[in-house]
C-alpha positions as CSV (number, residue, x, y, z in Angstrom):
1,X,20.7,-51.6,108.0
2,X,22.8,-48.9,107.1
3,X,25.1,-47.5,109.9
4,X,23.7,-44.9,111.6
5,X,27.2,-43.6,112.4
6,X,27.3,-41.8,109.0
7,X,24.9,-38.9,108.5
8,X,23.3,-38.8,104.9
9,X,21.3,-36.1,105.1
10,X,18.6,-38.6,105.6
11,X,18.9,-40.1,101.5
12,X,19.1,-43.6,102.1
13,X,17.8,-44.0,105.5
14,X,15.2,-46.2,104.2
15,X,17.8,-48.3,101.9
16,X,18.5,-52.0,103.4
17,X,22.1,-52.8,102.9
18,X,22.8,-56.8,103.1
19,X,25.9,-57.4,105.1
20,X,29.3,-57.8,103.1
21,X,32.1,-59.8,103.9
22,X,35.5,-60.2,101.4
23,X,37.0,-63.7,100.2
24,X,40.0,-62.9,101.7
25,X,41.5,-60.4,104.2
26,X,40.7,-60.2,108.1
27,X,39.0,-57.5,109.6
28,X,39.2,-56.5,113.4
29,X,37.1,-53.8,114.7
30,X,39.4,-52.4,117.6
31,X,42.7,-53.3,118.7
32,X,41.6,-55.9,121.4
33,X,40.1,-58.0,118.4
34,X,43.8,-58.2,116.9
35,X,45.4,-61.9,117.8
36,X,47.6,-62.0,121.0
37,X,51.1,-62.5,119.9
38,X,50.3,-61.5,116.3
39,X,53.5,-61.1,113.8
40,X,53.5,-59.3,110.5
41,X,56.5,-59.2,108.1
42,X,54.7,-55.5,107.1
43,X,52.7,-53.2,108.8
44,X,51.3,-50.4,106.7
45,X,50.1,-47.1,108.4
46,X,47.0,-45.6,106.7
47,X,44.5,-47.7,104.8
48,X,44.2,-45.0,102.1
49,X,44.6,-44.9,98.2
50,X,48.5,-46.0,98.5
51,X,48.2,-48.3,102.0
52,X,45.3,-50.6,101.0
53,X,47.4,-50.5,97.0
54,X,50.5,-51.7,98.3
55,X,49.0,-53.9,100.8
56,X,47.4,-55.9,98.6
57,X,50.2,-56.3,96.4
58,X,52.5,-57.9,99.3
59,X,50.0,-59.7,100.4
60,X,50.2,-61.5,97.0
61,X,53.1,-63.4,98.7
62,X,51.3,-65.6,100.7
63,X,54.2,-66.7,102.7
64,X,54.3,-62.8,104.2
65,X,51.9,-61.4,106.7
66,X,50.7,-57.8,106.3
67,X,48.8,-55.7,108.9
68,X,47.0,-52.3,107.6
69,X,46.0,-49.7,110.5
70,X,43.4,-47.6,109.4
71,X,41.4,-45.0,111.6
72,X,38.3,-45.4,109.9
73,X,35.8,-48.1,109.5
74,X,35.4,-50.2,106.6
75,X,34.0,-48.9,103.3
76,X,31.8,-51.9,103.2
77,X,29.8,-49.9,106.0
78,X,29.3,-47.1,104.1
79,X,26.7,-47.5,101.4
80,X,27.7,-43.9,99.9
81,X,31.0,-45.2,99.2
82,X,29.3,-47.8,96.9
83,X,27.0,-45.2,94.8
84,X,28.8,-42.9,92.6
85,X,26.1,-40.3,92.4
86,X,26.2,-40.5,96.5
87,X,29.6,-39.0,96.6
88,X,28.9,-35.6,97.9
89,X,27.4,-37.1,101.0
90,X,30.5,-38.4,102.4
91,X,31.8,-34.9,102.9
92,X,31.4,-33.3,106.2
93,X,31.0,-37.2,108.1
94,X,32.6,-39.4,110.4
95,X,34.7,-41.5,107.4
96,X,35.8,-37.5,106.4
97,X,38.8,-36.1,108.5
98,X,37.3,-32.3,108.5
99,X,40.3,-30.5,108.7
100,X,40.4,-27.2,108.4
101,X,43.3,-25.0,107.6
102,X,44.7,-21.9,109.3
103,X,43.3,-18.4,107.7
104,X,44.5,-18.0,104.5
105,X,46.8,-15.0,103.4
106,X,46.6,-15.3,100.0
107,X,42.7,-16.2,100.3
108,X,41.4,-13.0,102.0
109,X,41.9,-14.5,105.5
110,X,39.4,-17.2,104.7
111,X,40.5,-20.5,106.9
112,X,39.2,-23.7,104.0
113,X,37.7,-26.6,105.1
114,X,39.8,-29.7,103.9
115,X,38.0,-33.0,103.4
116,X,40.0,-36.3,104.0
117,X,38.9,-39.7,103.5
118,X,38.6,-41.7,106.8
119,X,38.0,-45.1,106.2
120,X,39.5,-47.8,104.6
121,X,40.3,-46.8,101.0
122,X,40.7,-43.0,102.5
123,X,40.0,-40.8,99.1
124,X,39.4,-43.6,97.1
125,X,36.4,-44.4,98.8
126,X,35.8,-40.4,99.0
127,X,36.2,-39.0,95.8
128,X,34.7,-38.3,92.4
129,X,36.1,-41.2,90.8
130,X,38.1,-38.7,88.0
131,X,40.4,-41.1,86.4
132,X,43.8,-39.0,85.1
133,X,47.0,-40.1,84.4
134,X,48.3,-36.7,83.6
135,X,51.0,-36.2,81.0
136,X,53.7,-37.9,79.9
137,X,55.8,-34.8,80.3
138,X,54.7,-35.0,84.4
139,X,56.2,-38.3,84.7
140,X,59.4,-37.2,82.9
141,X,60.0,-34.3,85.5
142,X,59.3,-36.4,88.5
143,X,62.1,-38.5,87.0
144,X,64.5,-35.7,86.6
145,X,63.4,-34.4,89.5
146,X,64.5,-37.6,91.7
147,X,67.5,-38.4,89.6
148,X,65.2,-42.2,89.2
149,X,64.9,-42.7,85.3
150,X,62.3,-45.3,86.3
151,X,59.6,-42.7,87.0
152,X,59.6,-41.6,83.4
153,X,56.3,-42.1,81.5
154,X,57.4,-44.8,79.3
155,X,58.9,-46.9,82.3
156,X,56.1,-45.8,84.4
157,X,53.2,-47.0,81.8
158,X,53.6,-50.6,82.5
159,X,52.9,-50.0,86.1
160,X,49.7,-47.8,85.6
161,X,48.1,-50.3,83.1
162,X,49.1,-53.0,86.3
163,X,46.6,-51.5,88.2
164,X,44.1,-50.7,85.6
165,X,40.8,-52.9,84.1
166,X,39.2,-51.0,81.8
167,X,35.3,-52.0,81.9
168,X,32.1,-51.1,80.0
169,X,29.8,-49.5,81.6
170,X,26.8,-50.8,83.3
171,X,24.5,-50.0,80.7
172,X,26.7,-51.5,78.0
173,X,26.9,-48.3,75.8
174,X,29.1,-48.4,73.0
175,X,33.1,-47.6,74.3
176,X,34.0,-46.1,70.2
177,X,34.8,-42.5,70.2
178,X,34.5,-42.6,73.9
179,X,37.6,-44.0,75.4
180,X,40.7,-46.2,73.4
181,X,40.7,-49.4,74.6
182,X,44.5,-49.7,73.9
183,X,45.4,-47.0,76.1
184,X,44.2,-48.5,79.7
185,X,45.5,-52.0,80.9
186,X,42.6,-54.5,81.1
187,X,43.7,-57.0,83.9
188,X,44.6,-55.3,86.7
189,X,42.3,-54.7,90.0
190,X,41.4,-51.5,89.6
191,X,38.4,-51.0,87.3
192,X,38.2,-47.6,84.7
193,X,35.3,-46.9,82.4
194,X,33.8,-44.4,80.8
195,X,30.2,-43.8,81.7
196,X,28.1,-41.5,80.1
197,X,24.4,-40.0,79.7
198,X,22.5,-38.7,76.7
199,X,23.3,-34.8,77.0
200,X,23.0,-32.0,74.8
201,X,26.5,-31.0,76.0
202,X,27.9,-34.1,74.0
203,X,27.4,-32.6,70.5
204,X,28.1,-28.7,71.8
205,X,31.1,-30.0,73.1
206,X,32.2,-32.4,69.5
207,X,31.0,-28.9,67.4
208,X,33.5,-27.0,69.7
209,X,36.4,-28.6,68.9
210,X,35.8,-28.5,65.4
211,X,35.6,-24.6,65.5
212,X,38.4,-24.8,67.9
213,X,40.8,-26.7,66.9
214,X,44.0,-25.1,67.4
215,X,43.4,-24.2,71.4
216,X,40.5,-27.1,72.2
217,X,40.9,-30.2,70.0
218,X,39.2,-33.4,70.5
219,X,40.8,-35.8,72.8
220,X,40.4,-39.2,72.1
221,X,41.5,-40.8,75.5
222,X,42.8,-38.1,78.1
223,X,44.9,-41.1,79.4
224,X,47.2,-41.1,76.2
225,X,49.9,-39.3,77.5
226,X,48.6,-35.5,76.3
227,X,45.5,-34.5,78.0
228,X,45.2,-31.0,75.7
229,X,41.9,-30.1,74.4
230,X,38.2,-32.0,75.3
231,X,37.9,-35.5,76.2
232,X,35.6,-37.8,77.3
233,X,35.4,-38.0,81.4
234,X,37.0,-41.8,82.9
235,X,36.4,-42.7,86.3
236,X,36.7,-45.6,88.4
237,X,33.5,-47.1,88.4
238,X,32.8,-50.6,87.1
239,X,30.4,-52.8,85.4
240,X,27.9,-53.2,88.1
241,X,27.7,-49.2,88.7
242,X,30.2,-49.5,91.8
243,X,32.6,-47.4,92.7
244,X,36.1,-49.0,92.5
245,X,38.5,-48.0,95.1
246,X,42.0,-48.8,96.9
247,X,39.6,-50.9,99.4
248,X,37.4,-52.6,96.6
249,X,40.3,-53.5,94.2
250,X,43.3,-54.2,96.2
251,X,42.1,-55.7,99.4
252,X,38.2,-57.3,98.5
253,X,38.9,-58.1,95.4
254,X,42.8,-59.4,95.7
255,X,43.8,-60.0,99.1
256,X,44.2,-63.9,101.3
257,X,43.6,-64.2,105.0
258,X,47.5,-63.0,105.1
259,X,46.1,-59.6,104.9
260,X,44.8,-58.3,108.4
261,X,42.8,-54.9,108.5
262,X,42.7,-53.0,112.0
263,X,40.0,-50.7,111.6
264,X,38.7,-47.4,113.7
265,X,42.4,-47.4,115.1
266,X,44.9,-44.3,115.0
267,X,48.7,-45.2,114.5
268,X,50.4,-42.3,116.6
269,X,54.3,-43.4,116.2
270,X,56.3,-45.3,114.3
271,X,59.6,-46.4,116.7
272,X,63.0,-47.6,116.4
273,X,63.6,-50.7,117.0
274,X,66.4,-51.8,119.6
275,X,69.5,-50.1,121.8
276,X,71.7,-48.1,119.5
277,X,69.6,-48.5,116.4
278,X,68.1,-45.2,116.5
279,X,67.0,-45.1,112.6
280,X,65.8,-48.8,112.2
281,X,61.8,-47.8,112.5
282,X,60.3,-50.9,112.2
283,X,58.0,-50.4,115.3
284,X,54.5,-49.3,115.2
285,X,52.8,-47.5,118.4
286,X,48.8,-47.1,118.2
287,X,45.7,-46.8,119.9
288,X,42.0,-46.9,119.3
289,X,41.1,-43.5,120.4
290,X,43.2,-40.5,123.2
291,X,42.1,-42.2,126.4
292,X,42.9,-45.8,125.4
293,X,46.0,-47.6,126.4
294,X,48.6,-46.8,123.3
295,X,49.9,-50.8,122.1
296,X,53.1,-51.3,120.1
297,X,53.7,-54.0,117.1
298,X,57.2,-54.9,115.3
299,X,57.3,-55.5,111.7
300,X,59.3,-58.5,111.0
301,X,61.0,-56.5,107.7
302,X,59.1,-53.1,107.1
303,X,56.8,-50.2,108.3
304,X,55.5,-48.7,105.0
305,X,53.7,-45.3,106.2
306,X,50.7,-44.1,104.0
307,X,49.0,-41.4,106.0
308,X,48.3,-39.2,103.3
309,X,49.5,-35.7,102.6
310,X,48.6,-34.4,106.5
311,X,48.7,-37.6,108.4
312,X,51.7,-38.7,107.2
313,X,54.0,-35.8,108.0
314,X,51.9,-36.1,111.6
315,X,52.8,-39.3,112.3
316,X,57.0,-38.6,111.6
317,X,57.0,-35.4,113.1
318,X,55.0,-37.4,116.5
319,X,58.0,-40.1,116.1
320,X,60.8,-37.4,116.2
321,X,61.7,-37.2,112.2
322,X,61.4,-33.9,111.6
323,X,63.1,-30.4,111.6
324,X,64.7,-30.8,115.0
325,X,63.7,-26.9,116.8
326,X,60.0,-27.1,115.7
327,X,60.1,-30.7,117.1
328,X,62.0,-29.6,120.3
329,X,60.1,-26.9,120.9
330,X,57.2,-29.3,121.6
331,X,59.0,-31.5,124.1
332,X,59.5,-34.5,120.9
333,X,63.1,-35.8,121.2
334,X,64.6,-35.2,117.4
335,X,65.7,-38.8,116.1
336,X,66.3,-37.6,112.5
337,X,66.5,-33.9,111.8
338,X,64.9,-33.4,108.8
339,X,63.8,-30.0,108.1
340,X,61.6,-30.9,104.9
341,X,58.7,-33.2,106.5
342,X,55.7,-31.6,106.6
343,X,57.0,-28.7,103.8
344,X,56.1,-27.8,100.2
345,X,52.5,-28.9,100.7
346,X,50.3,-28.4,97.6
347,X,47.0,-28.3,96.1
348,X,45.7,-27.0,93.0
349,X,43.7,-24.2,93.7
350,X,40.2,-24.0,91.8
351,X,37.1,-21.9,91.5
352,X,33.8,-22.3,90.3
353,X,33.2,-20.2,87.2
354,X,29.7,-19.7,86.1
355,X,28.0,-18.9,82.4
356,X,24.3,-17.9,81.3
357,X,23.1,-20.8,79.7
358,X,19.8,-22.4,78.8
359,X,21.0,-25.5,77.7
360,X,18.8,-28.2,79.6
361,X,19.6,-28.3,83.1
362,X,21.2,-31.3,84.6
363,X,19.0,-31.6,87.8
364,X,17.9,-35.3,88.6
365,X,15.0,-36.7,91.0
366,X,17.4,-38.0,93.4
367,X,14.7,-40.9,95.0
368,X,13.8,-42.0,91.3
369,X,17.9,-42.2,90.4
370,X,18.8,-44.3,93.6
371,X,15.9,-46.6,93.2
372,X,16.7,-47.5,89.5
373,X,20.5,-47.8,90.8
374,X,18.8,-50.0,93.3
375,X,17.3,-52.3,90.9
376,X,19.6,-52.3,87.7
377,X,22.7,-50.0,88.8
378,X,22.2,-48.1,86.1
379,X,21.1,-44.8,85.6
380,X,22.8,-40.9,87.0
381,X,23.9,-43.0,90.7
382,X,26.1,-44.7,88.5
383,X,27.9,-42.1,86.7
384,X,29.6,-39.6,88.8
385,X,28.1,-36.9,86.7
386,X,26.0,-35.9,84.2
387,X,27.9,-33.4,82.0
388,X,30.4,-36.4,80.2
389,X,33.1,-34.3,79.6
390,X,36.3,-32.5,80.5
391,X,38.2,-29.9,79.3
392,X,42.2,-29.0,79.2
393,X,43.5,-26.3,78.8
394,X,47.4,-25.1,77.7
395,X,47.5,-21.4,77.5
396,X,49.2,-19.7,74.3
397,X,53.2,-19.4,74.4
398,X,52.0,-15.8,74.1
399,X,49.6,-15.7,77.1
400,X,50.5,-13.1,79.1
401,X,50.8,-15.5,82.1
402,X,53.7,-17.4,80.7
403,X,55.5,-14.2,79.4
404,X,55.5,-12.4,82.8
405,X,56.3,-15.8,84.8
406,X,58.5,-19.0,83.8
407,X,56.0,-21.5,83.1
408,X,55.7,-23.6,85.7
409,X,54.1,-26.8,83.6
410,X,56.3,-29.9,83.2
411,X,56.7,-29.5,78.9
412,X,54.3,-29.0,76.6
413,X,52.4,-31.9,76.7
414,X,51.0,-31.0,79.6
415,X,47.7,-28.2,80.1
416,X,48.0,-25.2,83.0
417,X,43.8,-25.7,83.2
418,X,41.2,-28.0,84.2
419,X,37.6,-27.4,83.5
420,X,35.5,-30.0,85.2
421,X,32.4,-29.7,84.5
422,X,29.8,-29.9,87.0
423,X,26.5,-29.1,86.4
424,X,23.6,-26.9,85.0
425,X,21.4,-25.7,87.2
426,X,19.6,-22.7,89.3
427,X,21.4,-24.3,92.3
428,X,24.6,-22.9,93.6
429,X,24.0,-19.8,91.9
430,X,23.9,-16.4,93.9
431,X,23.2,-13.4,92.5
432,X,22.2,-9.8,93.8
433,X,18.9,-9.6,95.4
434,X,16.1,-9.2,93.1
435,X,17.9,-10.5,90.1
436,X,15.9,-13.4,87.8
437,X,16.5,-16.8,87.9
438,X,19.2,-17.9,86.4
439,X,20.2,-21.5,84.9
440,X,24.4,-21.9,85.1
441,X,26.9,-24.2,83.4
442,X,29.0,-24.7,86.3
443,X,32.9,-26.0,86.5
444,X,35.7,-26.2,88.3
445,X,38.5,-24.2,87.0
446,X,41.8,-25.0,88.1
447,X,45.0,-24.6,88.1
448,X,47.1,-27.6,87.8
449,X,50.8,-26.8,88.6
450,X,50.2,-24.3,91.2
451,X,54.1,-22.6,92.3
452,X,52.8,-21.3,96.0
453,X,52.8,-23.8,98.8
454,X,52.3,-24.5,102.1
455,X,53.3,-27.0,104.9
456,X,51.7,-29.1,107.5
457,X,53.0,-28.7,111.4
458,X,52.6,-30.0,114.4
459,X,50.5,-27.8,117.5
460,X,51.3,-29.7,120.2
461,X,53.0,-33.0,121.2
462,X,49.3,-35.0,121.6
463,X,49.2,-37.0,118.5
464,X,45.5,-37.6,118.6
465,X,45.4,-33.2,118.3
466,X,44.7,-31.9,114.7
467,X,48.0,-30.5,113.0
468,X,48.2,-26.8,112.0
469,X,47.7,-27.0,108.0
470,X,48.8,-24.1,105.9
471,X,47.2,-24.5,102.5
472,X,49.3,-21.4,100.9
473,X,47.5,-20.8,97.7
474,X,47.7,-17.7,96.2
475,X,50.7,-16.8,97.5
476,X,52.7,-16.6,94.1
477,X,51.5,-14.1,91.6
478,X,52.3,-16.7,88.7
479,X,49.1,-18.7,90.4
480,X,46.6,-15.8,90.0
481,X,48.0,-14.8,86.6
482,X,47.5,-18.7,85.2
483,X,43.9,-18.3,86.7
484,X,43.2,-15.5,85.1
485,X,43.9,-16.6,81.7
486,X,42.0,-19.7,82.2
487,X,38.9,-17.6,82.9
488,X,39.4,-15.1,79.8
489,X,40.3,-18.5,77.6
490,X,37.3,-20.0,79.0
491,X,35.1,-17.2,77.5
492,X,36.8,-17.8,74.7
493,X,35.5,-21.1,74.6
494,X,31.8,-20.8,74.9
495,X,32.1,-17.5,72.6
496,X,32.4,-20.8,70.0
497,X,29.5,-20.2,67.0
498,X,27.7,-23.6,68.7
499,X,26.8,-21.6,71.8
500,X,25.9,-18.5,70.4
501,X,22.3,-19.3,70.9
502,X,22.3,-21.2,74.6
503,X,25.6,-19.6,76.2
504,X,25.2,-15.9,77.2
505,X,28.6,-15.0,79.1
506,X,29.5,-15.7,82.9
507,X,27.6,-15.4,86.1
508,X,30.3,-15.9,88.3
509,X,32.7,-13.9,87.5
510,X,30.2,-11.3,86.2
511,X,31.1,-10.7,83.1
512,X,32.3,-7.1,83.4
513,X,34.7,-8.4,85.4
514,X,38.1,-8.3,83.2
515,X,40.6,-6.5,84.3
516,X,43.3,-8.1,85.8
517,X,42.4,-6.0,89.0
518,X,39.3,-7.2,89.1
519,X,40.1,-11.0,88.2
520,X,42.8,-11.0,91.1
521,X,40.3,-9.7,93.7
522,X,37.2,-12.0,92.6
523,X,39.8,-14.9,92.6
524,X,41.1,-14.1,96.3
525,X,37.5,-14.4,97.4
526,X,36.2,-17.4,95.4
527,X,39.2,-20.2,95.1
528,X,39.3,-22.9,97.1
529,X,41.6,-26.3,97.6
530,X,40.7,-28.6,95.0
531,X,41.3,-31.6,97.9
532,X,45.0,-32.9,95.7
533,X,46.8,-32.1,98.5
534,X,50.3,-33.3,98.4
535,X,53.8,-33.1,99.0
536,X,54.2,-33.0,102.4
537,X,56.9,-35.6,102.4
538,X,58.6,-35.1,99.0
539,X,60.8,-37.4,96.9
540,X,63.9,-36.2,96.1
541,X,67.3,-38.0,94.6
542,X,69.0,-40.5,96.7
543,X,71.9,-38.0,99.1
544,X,69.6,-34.7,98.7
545,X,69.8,-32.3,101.3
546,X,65.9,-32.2,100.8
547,X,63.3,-34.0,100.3
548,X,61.8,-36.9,103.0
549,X,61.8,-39.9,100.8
550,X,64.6,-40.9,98.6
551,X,63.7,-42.9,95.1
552,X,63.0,-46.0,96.8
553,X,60.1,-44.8,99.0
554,X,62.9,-44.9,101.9
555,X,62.8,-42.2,104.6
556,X,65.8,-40.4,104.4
557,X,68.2,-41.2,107.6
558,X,65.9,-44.4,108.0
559,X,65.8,-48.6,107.4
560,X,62.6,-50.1,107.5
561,X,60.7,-47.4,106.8
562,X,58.9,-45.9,104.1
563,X,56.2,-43.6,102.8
564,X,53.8,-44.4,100.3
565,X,51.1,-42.0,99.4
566,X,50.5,-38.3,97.7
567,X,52.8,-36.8,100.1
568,X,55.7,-38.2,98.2
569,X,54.8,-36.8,95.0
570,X,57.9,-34.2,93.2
571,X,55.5,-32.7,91.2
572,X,51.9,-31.9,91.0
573,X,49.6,-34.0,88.1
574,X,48.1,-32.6,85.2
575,X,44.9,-33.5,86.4
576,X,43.9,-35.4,89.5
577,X,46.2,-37.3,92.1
578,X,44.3,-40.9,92.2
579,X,46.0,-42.5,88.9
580,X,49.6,-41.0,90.5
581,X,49.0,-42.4,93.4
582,X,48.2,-46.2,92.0
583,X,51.8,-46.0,89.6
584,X,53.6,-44.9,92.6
585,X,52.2,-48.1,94.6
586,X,52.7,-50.0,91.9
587,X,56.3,-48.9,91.5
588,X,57.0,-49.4,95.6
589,X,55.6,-52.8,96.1
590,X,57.7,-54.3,93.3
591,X,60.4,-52.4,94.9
592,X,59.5,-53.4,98.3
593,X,59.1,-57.1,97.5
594,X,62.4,-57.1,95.6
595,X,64.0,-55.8,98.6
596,X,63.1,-58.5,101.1
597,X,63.3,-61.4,98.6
């Protein structure tokens, strides 16, 4: 049955779920279940997006053993995590961290929730599926950034189509026009499609283009390199309707029994190994919850730590690496002094913009959509929306933003917006009491290379103890001006002749809201964290004073240790951070494996 650990709003209660089991890797509940006198070559921290990635990679070397410690349980206990139109009921649950950050400055005081994936797969098995490369011209900064020519798109492109299988759809709809088959690789685990519903929207969107060419072309794959304009929405879903995740595609679908997978178990430390070899981290300390006995394993060659962009700063700053009077101050002995871990946090803040519309809403019968998934996988539970496109947006050399500011994009291949697009619907939309009804086009609007950020510290010296978690948007004035020229370019956009007769202006912000006043203060109140969060632990070039990591995935000051996962990220995406996060696992485990050859 399905596990009553998970609450889902009572959607599938009814649902039987036959039991699961992969070809391959191990699974052990709890620490006691792990085998006495058990020796792994690697021990990866975090079962996320990057651990389970490169896990599965080593583990392609039969000859090595490789332990993942995840604090969650296994996806394959959480039907949501299989449904794509379920994904909104994994927020707020046991396999979801529920941070929550400090009040905000910069948001009106408000403190944000922050979701987390908690299981194995962490947001992979959490998120809306958006597959995004970004562009090329983000790749080529992270690789002047780090001084490592390897991280530029064209050396980086090999690696993403590694991971990639693009799939048709489960209901076998034709790919032309949709998605380029070239662009994507086709034989790697993780499967990308393009899934799509009959809409309305479709042809709006196609006219659009055509009257507005020059700001909002056509995209024929938002994967090519230059995501500017409208495009077709790819997400990692594949042929049966699934979603495809970290945990689906690198450890079910990949992995021997030389994989092992500790579940529902917190790694608190990492630890140097041996008398006088203070940097050589290639000990693991961990425990199933605060009260239990804390165990310790030794990697046999490497610790590779993928916490994500909170845990992972956590779990160095709780193993002394860290900036040494912050660390001190808490009673934790400083064994690298490191002032950057836990710094330059990000996340691309986004608000929900709003327009009149009565194009024909998106609303579905929930019980009708899950039992068709059910019985064909077909139908909205396996898309992960019903609005099949997205648009990019690169504000005018002229825009007022980016005459004020420097321009804080990568080049110009790269957009400054994202407008996913949500729904349309009554739902969600509040309006002064007394007003009519109204049906809204609904989207996220956000800005992609945000210039404020944050950081992620420790409260206390108990590693079980949520860190403190400063999101720090809205703290640059470049952020709100960016924001605001999305919103007056997104007017622009459905001002286009095709919606003259079924788009009537914006709800949310009214629409006599224009000013740049009145922009900045609706902003403050409405913009949230987008949940890219990343950073935390920064690549920089091999011998800076800054950064955590160097090229390598190395902590700095370190052997046998190294951090794979968003927190290592130089620069933000031009879109979401799932596709960066699969290159840069990519990129580690070959480096990794060439390492220990």
């Amino acid at each position: 049955m399905l596990s009553n650990s998970i609450r889902l709003r009572g959607l599938i209660a009814c649902i039987v779920l036959c039991a699961q089991v992969t070809l391959g890797a191990v699974f052990f509940q709890g620490p006691e279940e792990l085998p006495k006198n058990a020796k792994y070559d690697f021990i990866i921290a975090g079962g996320g997006t990057g651990g389970a990635a490169v896990a599965g990679r080593l583990a392609q070397n039969r000859k090595w053993k490789v332990l993942i410690i995840e604090a969650g349980p296994s996806n394959l206990n959480v039907f949501a995590t299989r449904v794509p139109g379920l994904r909104s009921q994994l927020k707020s649950t046991i396999v979801d961290w529920n941070y929550t950050s400090i009040a905000e400055p910069g948001l009106n005081g408000r403190a944000m929730g922050y979701s987390r994936g908690r299981m194995l797969g962490g947001c992979s098995s959490h998120n809306t599926m958006v597959y995004t490369r970004g562009s090329k011209d983000d790749w080529n900064m992270r690789a002047e950034i780090t001084g490592d020519r390897d991280l530029t798109w064209d050396r980086m492109l090999p690696l993403l189509k590694k991971a990639e299988k693009l799939v048709q759809d489960s209901e076998n709809q034709r790919e032309q026009n949709h998605i380029d088959p070239s662009v994507l690789g086709h034989n790697g685990p993780l499967a990308v499609t393009a899934p799509y519903s009959s809409h309305p929207m479709n042809d709006l969107f196609l006219q659009a283009t055509k009257e507005l060419g020059d700001q909002f072309p056509f995209v024929p794959d938002m994967n090519s390199g230059r995501p500017i304009g409208i495009s077709w929405t790819q997400s990692t879903i594949d042929n049966k309707g699934e979603r495809s995740s970290s945990a689906t595609a690198y450890v079910e679908n990949m992995s021997g029994d030389n994989l092992h997978v500790l579940l529902n178990t917190y790694v608190t430390r990492v630890l140097p190994i041996g008398k006088g070899k203070k940097a050589e981290f290639r000990g693991v300390e961990f425990a199933l919850n605060a009260q239990s006995p804390k165990l310790q394993l030794e990697a046999k060659r490497e610790v590779i730590v993928a916490g994500g962009v909170i845990g992972t700063p956590q779990i160095l700053m709780n193993s002394g690496i860290g900036k040494r009077d912050e660390l001190e101050a808490l009673g934790i002995k400083t064994l690298v002094d490191n002032p950057s871990v836990g710094k330059n946090f990000t996340d691309q803040p986004s608000s929900t913009v709003m327009f009149n519309t009565t194009i024909q809403n998106t609303d579905i019968d929930m019980t009708a959509a899950l039992a068709e998934w059910n019985a064909t996988r077909t139908g909205p539970m396996s898309r992960a929306g019903e609005i099949n496109m997205i648009g990019w947006l690169r504000l005018p050399d002229d825009s007022p933003a980016l005459t004020q500011f420097a321009d804080p994009s990568p080049g110009k291949d790269a957009p400054h917006i994202e407008m996913f697009f949500k729904t349309i619907s009554t739902q969600g939309v509040v309006l002064p009491p007394g007003s009519p009804n109204v049906t809204a086009l609904q989207f996220s609007h956000t800005n992609l290379h945000p210039v404020s950020r944050g950081s992620v510290t420790l409260n206390s010296s108990d590693p079980f103890a949520p860190p403190k978690i400063d999101l720090g948007l809205l703290t640059e004035d470049v952020d709100l001006a960016i924001l605001r020229e999305g919103i007056r370019n997104a007017r622009k956009l459905f001002a286009a002749p095709v919606f003259a007769n079924s788009v009537f202006g914006t709800v949310s912000p009214a629409s006599n809201i224009t000013s740049d006043e009145d922009l900045n203060a609706y902003l403050r109140g409405a913009v949230v964290p987008i949940m890219h969060g990343a950073s935390t632990a920064m690549m920089s070039p091999r011998g800076a004073s800054w950064g955590v990591v160097d090229p390598d995935f190395r902590v700095k000051g370190t052997t046998g240790l190294r951090v794979v996962d968003a927190s290592i990220f130089p620069t933000m995406p031009s879109g979401h951070t799932q596709a960066s996060i699969y290159g840069f696992a990519e990129r580690a485990s070959e480096l990794i494996a060439d390492s220990c050859k």
